[in-house]
C-alpha atoms as a printed R data frame, in Angstrom:
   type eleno elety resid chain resno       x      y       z
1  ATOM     1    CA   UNK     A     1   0.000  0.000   0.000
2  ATOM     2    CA   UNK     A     2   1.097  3.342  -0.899
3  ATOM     3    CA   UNK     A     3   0.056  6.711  -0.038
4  ATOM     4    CA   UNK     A     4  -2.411  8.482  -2.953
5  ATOM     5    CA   UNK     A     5   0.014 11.217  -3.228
6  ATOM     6    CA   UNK     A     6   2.623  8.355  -4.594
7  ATOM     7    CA   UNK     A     7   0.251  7.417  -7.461
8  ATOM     8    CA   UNK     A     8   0.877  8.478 -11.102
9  ATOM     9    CA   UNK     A     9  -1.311  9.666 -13.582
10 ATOM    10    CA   UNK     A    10  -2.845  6.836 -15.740
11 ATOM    11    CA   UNK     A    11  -3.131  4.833 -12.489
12 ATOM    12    CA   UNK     A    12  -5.835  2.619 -11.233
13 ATOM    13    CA   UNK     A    13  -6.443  2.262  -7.706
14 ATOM    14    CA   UNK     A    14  -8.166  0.734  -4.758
15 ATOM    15    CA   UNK     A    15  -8.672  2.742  -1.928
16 ATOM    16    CA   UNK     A    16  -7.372  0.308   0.984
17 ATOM    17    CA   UNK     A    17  -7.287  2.859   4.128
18 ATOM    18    CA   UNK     A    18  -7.669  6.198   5.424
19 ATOM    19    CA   UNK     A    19  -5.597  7.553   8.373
20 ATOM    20    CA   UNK     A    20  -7.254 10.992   8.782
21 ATOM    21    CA   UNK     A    21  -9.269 11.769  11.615
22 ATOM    22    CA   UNK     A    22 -13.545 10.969  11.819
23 ATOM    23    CA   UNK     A    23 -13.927 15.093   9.686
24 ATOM    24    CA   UNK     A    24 -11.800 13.502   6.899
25 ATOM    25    CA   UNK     A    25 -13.285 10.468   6.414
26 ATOM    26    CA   UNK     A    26 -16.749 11.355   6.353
27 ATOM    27    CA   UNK     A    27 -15.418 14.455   4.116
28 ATOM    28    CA   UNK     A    28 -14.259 11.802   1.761
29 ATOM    29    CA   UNK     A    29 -17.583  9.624   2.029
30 ATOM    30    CA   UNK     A    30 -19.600 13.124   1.048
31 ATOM    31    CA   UNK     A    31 -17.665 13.198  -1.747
32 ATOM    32    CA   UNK     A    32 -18.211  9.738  -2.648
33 ATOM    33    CA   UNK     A    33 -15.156  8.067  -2.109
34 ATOM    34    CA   UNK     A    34 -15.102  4.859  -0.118
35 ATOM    35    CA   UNK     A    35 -13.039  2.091   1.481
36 ATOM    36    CA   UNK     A    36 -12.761 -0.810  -1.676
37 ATOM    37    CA   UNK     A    37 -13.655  1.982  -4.026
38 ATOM    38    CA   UNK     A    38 -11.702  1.544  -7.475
39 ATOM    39    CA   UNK     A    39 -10.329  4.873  -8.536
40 ATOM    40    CA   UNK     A    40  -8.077  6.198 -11.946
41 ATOM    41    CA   UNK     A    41  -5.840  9.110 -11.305
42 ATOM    42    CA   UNK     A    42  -5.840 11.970 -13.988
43 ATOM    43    CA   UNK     A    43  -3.378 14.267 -12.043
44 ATOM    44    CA   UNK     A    44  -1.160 12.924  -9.552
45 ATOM    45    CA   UNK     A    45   2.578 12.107  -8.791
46 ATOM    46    CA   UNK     A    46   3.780 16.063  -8.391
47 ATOM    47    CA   UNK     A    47   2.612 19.317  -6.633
48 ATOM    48    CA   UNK     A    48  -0.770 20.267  -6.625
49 ATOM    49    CA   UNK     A    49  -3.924 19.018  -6.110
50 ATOM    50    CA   UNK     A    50  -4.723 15.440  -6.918
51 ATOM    51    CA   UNK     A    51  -7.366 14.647  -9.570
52 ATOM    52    CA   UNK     A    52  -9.362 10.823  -9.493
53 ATOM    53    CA   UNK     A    53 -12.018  9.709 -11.518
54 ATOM    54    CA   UNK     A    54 -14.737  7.668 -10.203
55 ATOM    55    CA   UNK     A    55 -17.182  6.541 -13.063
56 ATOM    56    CA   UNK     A    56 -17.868  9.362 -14.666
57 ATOM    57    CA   UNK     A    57 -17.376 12.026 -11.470
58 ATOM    58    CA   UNK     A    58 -14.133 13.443 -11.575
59 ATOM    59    CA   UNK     A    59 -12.689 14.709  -8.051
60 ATOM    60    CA   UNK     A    60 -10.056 16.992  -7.016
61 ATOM    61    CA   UNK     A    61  -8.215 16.185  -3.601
62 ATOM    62    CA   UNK     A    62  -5.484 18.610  -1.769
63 ATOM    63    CA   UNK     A    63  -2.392 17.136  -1.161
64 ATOM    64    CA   UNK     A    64  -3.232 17.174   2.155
65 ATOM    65    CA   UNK     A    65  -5.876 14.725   2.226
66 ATOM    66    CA   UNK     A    66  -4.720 12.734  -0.353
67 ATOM    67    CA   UNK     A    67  -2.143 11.854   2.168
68 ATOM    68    CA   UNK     A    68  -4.015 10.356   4.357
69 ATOM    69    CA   UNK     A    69  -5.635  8.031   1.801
70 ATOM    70    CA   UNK     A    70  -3.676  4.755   1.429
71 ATOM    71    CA   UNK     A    71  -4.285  2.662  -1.975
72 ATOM    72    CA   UNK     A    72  -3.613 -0.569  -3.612
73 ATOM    73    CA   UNK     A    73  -2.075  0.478  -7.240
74 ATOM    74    CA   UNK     A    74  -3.734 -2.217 -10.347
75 ATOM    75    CA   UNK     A    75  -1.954 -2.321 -12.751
């Protein structure tokens, strides 16, 4: 398991884990991201925000908070 802020662009992952406290989990489950959730990152790997794709939602995460996300890479 890596840290989101690890993943490239292009990749596919599963959202394994997230370390935050209870404001940044249930931030993440407004949002619609979820624990097994299977995720493709369109920005990612650098500075600046990080931006997933979820079906056809697209969401934009601080690097912040995408820190506290742990994944599974796919592919």
């Amino acid at each position: 398991m890596i840290p989101l802020i690890f993943a490239k662009s292009g990749d596919r992952v599963r959202i394994m884990r997230i370390t935050g406290g209870r404001r940044c989990f249930y931030r993440l489950m407004q949002m619609g991201l979820r624990i097994g959730d299977v995720v493709e990152i369109t920005q990612g790997g650098g500075r600046g925000p990080v931006i997933l794709k979820k079906g056809n939602m697209r969401l934009v995460i601080g690097m912040g908070m995408a820190g506290k996300i742990w994944v599974m890479p796919l592919n």
